[in-house]
N, C-alpha and C positions, 0 to 999 in steps of 0.2 A: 797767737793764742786768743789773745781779744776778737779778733775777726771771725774766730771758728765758732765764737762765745757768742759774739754777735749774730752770726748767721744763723744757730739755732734757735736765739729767741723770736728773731723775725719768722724764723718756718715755724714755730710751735702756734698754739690754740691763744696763747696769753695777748699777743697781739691785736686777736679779732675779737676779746670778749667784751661785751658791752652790756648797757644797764639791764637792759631784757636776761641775758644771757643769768645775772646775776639775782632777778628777781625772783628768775625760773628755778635757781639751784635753792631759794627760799622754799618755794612751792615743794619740792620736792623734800628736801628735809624734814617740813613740816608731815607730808604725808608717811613718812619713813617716822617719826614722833607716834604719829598715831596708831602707824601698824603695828610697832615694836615695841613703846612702851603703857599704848593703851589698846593695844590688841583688838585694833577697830579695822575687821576685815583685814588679818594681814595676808591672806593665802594669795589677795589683788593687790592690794594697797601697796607692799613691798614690791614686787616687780613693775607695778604703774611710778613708785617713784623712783625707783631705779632707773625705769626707761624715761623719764621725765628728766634727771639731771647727767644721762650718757648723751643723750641728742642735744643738750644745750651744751656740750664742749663743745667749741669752734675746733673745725675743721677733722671731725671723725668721719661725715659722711653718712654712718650707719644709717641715715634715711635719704642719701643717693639714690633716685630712680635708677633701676636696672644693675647697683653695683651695692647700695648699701647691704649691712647683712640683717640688721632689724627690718629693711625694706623688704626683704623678700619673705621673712613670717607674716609683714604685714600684709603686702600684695596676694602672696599664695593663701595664707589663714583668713585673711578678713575679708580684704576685696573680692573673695573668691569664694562666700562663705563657706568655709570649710569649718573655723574654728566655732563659733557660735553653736551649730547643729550639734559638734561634738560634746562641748559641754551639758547639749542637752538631753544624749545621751548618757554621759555620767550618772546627770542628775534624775533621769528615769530612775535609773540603778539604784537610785537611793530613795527615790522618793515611797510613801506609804499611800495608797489609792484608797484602801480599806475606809477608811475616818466617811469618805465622798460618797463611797458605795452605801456605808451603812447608815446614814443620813443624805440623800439626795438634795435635800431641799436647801443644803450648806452652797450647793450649784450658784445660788440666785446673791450668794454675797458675796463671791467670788466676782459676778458680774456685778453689782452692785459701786463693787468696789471698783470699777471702772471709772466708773464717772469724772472722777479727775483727771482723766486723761483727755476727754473730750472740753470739757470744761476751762484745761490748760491749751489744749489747742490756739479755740478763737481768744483765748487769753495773748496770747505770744504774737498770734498776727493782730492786736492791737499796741503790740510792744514794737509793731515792725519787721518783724520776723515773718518769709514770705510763706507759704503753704507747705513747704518740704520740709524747710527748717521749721515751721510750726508742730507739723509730726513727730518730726526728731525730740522737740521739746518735751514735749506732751509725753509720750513715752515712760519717761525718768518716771512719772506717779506710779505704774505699775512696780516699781520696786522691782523690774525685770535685770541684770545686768546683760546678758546672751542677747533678749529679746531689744533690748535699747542699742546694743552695739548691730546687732542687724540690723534693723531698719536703719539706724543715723547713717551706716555704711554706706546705704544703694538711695537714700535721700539728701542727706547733707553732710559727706565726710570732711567738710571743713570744720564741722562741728563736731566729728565723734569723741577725743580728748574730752572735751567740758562737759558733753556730755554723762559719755561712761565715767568719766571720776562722780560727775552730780549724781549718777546714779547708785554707783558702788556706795559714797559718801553716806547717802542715804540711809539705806539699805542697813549699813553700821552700827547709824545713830538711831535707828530704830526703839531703843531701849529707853531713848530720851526725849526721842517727836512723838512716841504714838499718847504713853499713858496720860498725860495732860488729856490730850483729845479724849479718852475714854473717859477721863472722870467728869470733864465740860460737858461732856454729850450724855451722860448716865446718871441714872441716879443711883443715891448708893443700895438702894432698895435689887434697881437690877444688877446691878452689879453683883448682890447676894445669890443670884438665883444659882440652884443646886439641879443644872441637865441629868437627866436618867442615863446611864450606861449604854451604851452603842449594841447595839445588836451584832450577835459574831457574824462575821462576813467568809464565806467557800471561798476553799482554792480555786476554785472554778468559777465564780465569780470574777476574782482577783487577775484569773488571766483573760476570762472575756472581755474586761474592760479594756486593756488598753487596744484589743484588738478591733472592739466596738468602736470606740472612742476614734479609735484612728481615722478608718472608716469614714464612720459619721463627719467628722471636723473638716478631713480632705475633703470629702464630697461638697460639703455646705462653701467651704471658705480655701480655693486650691492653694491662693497664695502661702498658707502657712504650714503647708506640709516638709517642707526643708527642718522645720526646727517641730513640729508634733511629731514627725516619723518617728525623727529620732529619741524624742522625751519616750514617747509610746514602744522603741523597740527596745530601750534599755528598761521600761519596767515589767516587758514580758521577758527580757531574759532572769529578771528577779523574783518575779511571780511563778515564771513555769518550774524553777527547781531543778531544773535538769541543765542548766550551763554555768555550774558554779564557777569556771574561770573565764568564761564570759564579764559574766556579771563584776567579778571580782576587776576583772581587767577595765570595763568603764569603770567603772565610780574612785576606782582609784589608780592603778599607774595611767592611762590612757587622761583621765580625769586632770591628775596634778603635770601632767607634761602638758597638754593644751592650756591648762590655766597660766602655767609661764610665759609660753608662747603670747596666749594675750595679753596677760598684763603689760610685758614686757612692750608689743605693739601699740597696747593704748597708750601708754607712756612717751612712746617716741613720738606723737605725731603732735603732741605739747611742746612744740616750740615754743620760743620768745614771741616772734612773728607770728604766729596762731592763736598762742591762748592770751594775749597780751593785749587786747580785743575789748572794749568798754560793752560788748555785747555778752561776752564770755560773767560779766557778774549778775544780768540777767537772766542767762541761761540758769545760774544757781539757784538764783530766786523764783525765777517762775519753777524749776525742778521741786522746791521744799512744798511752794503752792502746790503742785501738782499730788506731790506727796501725801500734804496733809488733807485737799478735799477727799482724795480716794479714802482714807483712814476718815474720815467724818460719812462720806458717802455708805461706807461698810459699814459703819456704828448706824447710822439712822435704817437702812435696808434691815435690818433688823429687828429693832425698834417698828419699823413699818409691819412686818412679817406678825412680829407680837400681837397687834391688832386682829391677829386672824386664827391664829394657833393656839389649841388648848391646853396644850403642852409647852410651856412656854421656854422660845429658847434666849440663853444671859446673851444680850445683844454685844456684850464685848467681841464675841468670837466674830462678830463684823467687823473688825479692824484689822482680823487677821486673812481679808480676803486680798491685799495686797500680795503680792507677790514674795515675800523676800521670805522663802523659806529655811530652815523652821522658824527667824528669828522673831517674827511678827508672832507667832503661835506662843511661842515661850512666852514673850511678853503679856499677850493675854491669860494664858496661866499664872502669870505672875501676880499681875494686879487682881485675877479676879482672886486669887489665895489669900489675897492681904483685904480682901472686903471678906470674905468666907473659909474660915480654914477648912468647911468639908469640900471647898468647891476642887476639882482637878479637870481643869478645861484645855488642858492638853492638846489631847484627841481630838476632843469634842471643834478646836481651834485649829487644828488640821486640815479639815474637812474644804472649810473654805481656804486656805492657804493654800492649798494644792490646786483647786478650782482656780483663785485668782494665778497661778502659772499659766491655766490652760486660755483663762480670760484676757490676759496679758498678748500674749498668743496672737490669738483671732483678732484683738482690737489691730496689733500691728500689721495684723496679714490686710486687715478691712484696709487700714491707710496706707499699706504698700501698692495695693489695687488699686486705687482712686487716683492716689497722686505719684507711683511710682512709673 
């Protein structure tokens, strides 16, 4: 009996767990805290620390080349990109174009709000970090999760883990990084200003756009047509009105089965060995940096634009040209309500949100070309 007692604890996982193994099952607990009882991004966060503290039991496998079974969502979904596009899809489905159409000039803070990402680039290759791995970082400021886990994928997938968590992480805390930066950057004068009402925007508008758009974007920048196709053909299935279970089927079952699939895959590829990395707390810090120039970048494009417009627009709604829809948007409604109660910059904070997706986009296609 002792022998039979003995021989299973030698074949079990207890054997081979070591300090990594246990600092990992931290990490993961922690992000399972945040999804669950601060409800920060759980729809990722929960299957990223799921797959984070399953691959650190010794001896499952599940991220065995050619045998594991997290291996093969992550090979076939990400290495493959499959999954990324789909969610972009989804998130067509859902998104509102109207805010973009009916104020164009929301475009320019959308791009605006780039600038951290460039900015974080030569940041990173002064931290060491070589060219590919410098894009990978840089990234994360777009507040993209889709557009970060693609590139880091076919650039540096030693790095996508730290990455997509820094990103998602982000993305989260949004409620917490941006408003500081809006009030340091604003003063409370603009912060009052009261935007006029959106002009109504046609059906027909609403679906020339993504089809223009699409168009347009592929022709200019090819590399980013894997993830504009599809942003672009899930908002014409919601704009045309005619494929209501289309639509219905990305943005949501189609939507929440990919989202498993990757969290589940970002999470496994967080080893001990991986993310246990003195580069890996870099990556977080130059991420937040990246984070917050774009959100300071968006507030002063703004600010700059005022200079010229006689209509003047509340340069908050430049912090919502980050990518992380809608939560950057709310957030700017939020703060500008609590300096103006007639203010509702909602909409109005839309505009560029949905722009900085498309500008997220094109920045990663630009550096998949150069250094992919």
């Amino acid at each position: 009996m002792f022998g039979i007692f003995k021989e299973l604890i030698v074949s079990s996982g207890l054997v081979s767990l070591t300090g990594g193994n246990l600092i990992m099952w931290l990490v993961a607990f922690t992000l399972l805290y945040l999804a669950v009882k601060k409800q920060y991004e759980p729809l990722l966060l929960l299957p990223i620390a799921f797959g984070i503290l399953v691959v650190n039991l010794p001896l499952t496998f599940l991220m065995e080349p050619e045998h594991g079974l997290i291996w093969f969502f992550y090979h076939y979904g990400i290495e493959n990109d499959i999954i990324p596009p789909l969610i972009f899809l989804g998130l067509g489905a859902m998104i509102d174009f109207g805010p973009l159409i009916a104020n164009p000039k929301t475009l320019l803070l959308g791009a605006g709000a780039q600038v951290g990402l460039y900015v974080t680039f030569f940041a990173a290759i002064l931290f060491g970090f070589d060219l590919r791995e410098a894009a990978s970082i840089a990234i994360i400021g777009g507040a993209d999760g889709p557009t970060t886990i693609y590139l880091t994928s076919k650039l540096a997938p030693q790095l996508l883990g730290a990455t997509a968590v820094s990103a998602y992480a982000y993305m989260a805390l949004v409620p917490i990084i941006q408003p500081p930066m809006m009030k340091l950057l604003t003063s409370d004068h603009e912060r009052k200003i009261v935007m006029s009402k959106l002009r109504p925007v046609s059906r027909l508008q609403k679906i020339c756009f993504p089809i223009i758009s699409a168009m347009t974007i592929m022709l200019l920048v090819p590399a980013s047509a894997p993830l504009i196709s599809m942003l672009m053909m899930g908002n014409l299935f919601k704009e045309s009105g005619v494929v209501e279970r289309l639509t219905k089927a990305s943005s949501n079952e189609l939507m929440n089965i990919v989202t498993i699939f990757l969290g589940l895959s970002i999470g496994a590829t967080m080893t001990a060995s991986t993310f246990l990395d003195p580069r890996v707390l870099f990556i977080f810090f130059l991420g937040l940096f990246a984070f917050v120039v774009s959100t300071a970048s968006g507030l002063l494009m703004a600010k700059f634009m005022n200079l010229f417009l006689k209509n003047k627009i509340n340069p908050l709604i430049g912090a919502a040209g980050v990518s992380a829809v809608p939560m950057a948007a709310r957030c700017v409604h939020k703060v500008g309500s609590e300096a103006n109660r007639r203010n509702y910059l909602l909409m109005h904070a839309m505009g560029p949100n949905v722009a900085g997706v498309i500008g997220t986009v094109v920045a990663a296609a630009i550096l998949l070309k150069n250094l992919g």
